[in-house]
C-alpha positions as CSV (number, residue, x, y, z in Angstrom):
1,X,-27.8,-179.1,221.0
2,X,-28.4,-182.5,219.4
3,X,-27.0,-182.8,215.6
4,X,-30.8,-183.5,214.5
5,X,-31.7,-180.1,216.0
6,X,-28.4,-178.3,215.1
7,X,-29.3,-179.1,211.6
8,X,-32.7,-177.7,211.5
9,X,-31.7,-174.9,212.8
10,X,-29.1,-174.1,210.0
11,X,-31.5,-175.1,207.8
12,X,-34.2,-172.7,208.5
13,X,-31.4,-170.0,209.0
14,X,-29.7,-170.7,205.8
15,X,-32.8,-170.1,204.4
16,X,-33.3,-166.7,205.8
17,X,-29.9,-165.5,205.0
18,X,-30.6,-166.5,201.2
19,X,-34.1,-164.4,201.9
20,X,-32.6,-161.7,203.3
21,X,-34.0,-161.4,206.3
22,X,-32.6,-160.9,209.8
23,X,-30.7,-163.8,211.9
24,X,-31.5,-164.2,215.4
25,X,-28.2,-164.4,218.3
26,X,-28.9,-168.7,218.1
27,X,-29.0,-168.7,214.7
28,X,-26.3,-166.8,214.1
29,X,-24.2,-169.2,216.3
30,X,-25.5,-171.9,214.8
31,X,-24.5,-170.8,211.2
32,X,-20.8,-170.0,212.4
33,X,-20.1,-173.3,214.6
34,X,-22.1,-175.4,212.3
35,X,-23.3,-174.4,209.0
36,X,-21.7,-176.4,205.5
37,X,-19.1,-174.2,204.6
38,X,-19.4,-173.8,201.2
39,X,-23.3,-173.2,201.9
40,X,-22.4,-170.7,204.2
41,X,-20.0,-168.8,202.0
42,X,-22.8,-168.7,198.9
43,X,-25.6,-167.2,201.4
44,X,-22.5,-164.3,202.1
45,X,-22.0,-163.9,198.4
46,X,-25.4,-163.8,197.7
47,X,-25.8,-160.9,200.5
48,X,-23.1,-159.4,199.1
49,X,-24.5,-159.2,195.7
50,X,-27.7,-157.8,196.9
51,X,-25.9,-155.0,198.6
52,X,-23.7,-154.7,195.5
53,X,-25.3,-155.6,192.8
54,X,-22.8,-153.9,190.5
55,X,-19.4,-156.3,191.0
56,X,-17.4,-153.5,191.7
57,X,-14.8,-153.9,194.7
58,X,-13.2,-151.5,196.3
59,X,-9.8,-150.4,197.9
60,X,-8.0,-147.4,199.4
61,X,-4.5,-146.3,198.9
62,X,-3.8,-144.8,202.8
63,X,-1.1,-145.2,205.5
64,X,-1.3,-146.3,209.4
65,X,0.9,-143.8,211.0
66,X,1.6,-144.8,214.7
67,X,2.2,-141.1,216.3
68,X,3.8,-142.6,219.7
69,X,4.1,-146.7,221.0
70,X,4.0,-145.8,224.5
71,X,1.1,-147.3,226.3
72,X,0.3,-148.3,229.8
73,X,-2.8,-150.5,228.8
74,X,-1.3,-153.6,229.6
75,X,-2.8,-155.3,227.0
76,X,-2.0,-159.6,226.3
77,X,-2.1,-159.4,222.9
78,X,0.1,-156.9,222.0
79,X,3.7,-156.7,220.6
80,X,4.1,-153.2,219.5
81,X,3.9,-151.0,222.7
82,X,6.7,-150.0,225.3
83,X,6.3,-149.0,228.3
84,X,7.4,-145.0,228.9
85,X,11.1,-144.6,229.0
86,X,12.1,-148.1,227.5
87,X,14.8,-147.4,225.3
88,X,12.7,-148.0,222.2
89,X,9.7,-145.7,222.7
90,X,9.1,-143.3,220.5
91,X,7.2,-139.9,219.5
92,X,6.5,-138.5,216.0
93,X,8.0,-135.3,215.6
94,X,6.1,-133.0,213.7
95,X,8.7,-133.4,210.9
96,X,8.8,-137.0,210.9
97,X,5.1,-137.3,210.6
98,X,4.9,-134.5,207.7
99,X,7.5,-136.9,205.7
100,X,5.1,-139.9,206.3
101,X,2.4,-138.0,205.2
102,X,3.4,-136.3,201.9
103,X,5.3,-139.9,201.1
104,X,1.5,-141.1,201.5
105,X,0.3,-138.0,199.2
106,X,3.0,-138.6,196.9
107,X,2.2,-142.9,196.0
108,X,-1.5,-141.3,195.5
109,X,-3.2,-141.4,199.2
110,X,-5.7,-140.1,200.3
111,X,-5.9,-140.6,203.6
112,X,-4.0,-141.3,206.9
113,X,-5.4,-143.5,210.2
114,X,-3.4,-142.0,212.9
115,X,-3.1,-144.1,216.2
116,X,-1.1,-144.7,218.9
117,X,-0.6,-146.1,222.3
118,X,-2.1,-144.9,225.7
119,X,1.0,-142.2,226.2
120,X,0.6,-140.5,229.7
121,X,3.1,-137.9,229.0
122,X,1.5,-136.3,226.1
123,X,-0.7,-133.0,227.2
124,X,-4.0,-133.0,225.1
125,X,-2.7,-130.0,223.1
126,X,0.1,-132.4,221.1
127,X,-3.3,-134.3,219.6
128,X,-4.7,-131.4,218.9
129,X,-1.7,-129.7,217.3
130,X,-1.1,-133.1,215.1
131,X,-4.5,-132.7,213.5
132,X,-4.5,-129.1,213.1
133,X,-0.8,-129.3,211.5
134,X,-2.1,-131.9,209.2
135,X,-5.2,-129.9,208.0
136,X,-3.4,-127.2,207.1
137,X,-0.3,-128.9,205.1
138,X,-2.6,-131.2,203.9
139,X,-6.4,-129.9,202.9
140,X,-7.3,-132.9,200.8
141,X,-6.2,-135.7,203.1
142,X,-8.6,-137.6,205.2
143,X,-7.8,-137.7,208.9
144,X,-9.1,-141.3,210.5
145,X,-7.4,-141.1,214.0
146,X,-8.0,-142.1,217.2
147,X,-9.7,-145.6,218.0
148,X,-12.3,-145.4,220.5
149,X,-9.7,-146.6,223.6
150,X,-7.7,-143.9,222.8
151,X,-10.6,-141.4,223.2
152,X,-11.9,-143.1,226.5
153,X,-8.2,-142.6,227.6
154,X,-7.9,-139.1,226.8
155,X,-11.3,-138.2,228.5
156,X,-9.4,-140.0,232.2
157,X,-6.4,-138.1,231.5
158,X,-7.3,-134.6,230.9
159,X,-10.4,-134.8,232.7
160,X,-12.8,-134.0,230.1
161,X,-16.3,-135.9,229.0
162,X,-16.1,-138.3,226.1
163,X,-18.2,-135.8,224.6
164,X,-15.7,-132.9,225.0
165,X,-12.8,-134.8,223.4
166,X,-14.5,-135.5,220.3
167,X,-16.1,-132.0,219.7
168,X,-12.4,-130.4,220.3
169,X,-10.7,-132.9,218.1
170,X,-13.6,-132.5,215.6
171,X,-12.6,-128.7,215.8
172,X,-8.9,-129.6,215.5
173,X,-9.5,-131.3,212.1
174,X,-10.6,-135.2,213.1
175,X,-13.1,-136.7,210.3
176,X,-13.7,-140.1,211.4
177,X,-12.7,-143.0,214.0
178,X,-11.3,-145.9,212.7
179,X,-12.8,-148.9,214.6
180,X,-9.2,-150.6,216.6
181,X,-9.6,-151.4,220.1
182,X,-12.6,-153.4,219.6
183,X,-11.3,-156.8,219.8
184,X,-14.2,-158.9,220.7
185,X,-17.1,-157.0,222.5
186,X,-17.5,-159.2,225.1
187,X,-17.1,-158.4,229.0
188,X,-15.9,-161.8,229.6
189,X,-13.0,-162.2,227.2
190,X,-11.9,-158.2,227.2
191,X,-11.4,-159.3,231.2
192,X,-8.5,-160.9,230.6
193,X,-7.5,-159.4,227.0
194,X,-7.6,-156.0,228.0
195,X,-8.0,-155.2,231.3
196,X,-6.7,-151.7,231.4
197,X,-8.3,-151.2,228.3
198,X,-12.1,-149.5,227.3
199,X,-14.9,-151.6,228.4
200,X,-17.3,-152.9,225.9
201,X,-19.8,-150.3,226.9
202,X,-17.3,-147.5,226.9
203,X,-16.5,-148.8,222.9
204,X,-19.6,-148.9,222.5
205,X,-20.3,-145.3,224.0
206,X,-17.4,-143.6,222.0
207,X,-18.9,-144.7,218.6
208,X,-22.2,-143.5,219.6
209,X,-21.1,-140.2,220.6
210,X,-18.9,-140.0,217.5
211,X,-22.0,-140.4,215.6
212,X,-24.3,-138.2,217.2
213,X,-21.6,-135.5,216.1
214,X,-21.7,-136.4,212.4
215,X,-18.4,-138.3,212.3
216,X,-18.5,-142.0,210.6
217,X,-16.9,-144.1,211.9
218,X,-15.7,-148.4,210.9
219,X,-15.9,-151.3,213.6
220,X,-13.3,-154.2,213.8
221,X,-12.8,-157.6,215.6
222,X,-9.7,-159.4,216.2
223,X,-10.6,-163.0,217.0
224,X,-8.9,-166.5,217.5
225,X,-7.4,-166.3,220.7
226,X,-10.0,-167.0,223.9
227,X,-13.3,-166.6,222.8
228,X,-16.2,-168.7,222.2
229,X,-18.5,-168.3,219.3
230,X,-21.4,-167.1,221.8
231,X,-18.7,-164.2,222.0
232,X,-18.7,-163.5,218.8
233,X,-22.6,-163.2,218.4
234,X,-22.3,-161.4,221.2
235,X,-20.0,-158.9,219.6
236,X,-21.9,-158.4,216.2
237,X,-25.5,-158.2,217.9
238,X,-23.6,-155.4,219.8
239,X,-22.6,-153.8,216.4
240,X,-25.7,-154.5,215.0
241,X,-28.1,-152.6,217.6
242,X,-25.9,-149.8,217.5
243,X,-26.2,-149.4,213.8
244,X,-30.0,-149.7,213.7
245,X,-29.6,-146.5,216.3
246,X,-27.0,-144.7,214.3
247,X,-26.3,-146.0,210.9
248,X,-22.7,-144.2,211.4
249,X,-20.9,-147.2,211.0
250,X,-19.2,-147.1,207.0
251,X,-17.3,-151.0,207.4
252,X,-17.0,-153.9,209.4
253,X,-13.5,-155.5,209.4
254,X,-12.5,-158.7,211.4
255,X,-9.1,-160.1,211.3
256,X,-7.4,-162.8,213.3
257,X,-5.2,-163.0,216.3
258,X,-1.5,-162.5,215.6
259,X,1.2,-164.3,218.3
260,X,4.1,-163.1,218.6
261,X,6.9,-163.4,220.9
262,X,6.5,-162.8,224.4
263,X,2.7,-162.4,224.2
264,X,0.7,-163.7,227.3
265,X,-2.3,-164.4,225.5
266,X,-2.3,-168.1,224.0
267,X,-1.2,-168.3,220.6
268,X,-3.8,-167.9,217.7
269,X,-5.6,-170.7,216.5
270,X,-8.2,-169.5,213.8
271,X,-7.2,-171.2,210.1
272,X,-8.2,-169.8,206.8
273,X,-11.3,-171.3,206.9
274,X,-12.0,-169.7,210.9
275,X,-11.4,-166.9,208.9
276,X,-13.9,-167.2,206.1
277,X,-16.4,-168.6,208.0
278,X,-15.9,-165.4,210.7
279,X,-16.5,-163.5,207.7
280,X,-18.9,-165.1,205.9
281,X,-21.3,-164.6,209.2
282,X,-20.6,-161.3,209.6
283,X,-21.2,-160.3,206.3
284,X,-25.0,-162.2,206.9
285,X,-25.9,-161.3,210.6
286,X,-24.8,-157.6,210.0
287,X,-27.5,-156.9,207.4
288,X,-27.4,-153.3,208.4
289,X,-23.9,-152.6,207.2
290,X,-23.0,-151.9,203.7
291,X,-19.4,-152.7,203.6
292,X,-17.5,-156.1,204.8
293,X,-13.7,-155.8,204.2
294,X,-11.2,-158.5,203.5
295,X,-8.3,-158.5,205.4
296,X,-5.0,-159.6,203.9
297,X,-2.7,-158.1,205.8
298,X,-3.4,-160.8,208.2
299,X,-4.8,-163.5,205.7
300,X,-1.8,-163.0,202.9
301,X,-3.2,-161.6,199.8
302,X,-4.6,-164.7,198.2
303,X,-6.6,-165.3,201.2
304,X,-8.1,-161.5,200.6
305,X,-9.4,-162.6,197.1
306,X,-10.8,-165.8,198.0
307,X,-12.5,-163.6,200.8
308,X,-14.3,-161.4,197.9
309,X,-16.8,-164.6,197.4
310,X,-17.3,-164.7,200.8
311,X,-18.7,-161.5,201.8
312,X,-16.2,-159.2,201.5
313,X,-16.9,-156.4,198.5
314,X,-13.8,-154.2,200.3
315,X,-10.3,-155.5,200.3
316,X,-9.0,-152.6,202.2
317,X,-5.6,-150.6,201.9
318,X,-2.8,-151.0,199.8
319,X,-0.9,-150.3,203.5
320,X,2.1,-148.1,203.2
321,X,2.8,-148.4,206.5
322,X,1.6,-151.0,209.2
323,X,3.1,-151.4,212.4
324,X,1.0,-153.3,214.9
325,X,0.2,-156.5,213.4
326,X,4.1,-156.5,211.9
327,X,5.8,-156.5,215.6
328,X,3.6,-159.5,215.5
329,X,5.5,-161.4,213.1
330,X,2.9,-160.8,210.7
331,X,4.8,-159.0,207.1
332,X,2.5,-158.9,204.1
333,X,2.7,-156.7,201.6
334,X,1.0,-155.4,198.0
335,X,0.5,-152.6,196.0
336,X,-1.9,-151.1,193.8
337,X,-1.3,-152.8,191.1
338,X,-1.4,-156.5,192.9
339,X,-4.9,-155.2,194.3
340,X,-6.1,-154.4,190.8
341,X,-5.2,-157.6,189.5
342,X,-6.6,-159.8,192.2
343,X,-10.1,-157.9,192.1
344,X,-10.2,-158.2,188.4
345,X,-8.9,-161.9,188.6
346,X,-11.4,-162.8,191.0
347,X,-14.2,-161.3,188.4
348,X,-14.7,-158.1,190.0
349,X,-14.5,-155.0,188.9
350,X,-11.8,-152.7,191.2
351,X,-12.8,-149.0,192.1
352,X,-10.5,-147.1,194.4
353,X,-12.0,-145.1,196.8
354,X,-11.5,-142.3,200.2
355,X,-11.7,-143.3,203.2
356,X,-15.7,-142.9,203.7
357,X,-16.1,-145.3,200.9
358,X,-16.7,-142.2,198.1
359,X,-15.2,-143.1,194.5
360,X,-11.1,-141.5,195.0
């Protein structure tokens, strides 16, 4: 595309973002690689604003509780997981994750995402058991568990439709998916980036069926490492069409590639302003979603405010615990408090919430 064409293009798109109305795949590429930046962070704030008029932004004090790191997905990016029977693999007991859990209760949680790797020793009854153990210890705790990989690996395992594992974990006490796994949606980068991992169309099948049973669910990427920005349009138009079916998704939350050591996939290469402009576009091309979060646990926590004017009206979890993108290297940290202030200093007004973004 020449630079006289590229410019109309963002143009005439720019304008329809500040409209309100609906971005086409080119456009939305053409916005992300070469929109003004500053332009394209005011059309996010202003779409923002339209979806929340009110100035209020929101958090969530909650915990990421990693129930096992075994895994034999295989997967490049990834410095958390062990293979079964290295000598630093691990399984929750029941008392351990009780302790995490009423620690979470006890610095005013409500809610825990529970994850963990693809563990082929586990029968299916130690997932239900978790959930039904949880439920009963702790009635007013929200249970987001199981990203949609870990679904599509349960249905392999124990031989059971996609369909079957959610209903019985929806029995067990499961109340909504969180959205890991997804990386980017794309056949060609999750090819190399996670080849023993769920297809895009099995991610994409898991959410669906998750929402034809009632249970909300949020949707992720983690980009800056191999793909193109055709991917990432690629990615949201696959978030978008499901949500025009659905409307079951509560969140979209993007966040950028962590290297650490070891890692076969090339090392990260998104900067702060990758970042904002990632978010910036999503915020605009997924018109159908009410709630963009800011991620600082990747971004550092000044980074999260400056992400509240572009597009984000969420700034996520205070984090008690996070163990996936720290094996990275990666080690922020806040508090309630911090969040609070930054919101306010930002000219927001902060509201802490539950996990299906009802006022806590």
């Amino acid at each position: 595309m020449n630079a006289s064409a590229a410019n109309a293009l963002v143009s005439n798109a720019l304008d329809k973002a500040c409209e309100g109305r609906r971005l086409t795949p080119e456009e939305g590429e053409a916005l992300l690689v070469f929109a003004p930046f500053l332009e394209l962070g005011s059309a996010a704030d202003a779409a923002r604003a339209r979806k929340h008029p009110e100035g209020i932004v929101t958090y969530i004090i909650d915990r990421n509780v990693n129930y096992t790191n075994v895994c034999v997905s295989n997967c490049t990016f990834c410095a958390f997981s062990r293979k079964p029977g290295h000598e630093e693999s691990y399984v929750l007991t029941d008392e351990e994750l009780l302790a995490k859990v009423r620690e979470t209760v006890e610095l005013g949680g409500t809610g825990v995402l529970l994850q963990g790797g693809h563990n082929p020793d586990l029968p299916f009854s130690f997932y239900e058991g978790m959930l039904k153990l949880l439920r009963r210890e702790f009635p007013n705790v929200h249970l987001h568990c199981f990203s949609p990989p870990e679904i599509v690996f349960f249905s392999a395992l124990y031989k059971m439709t996609v369909s079957q594992v959610i209903s019985r974990l929806k029995d067990a006490g499961l109340m909504s998916i969180p959205g890991g796994g997804a990386e980017i949606l794309s056949d060609r980068v999750r090819a190399e980036m996670a080849p023993g991992k769920a297809t895009v169309a099995q991610w994409l099948g898991v959410m669906e069926e998750a929402h034809k049973q009632g249970l909300r669910t949020t949707a992720t990427m983690m980009f800056g490492s191999i793909e193109e920005p055709r991917d990432i349009i690629i990615h949201l138009e696959h978030l978008r069409q499901l949500q025009d079916r659905t409307h079951g998704f509560t969140a979209f939350i993007p966040w950028t590639y962590q290297h650490g050591d070891g890692l076969s996939l090339p090392s990260g290469r998104a900067t702060g302003v990758d970042y904002l402009r990632l978010l910036a576009l999503s915020r605009i091309y997924l018109d159908n979603f009410d709630n963009v979060q800011a991620s600082w646990v990747t971004q550092g926590i000044k980074m999260g405010q400056v992400a509240l004017h572009f597009g984000a009206n969420d700034i996520g979890s205070v984090m008690i615990e996070e163990n996936v993108v720290a094996a990275a290297g990666c080690r922020n940290q806040t508090n309630e408090a911090e969040l609070r202030h930054v919101i306010a200093e930002a000219g927001f007004t902060p509201r802490k919430r539950r996990t299906l973004y009802e006022p806590a």
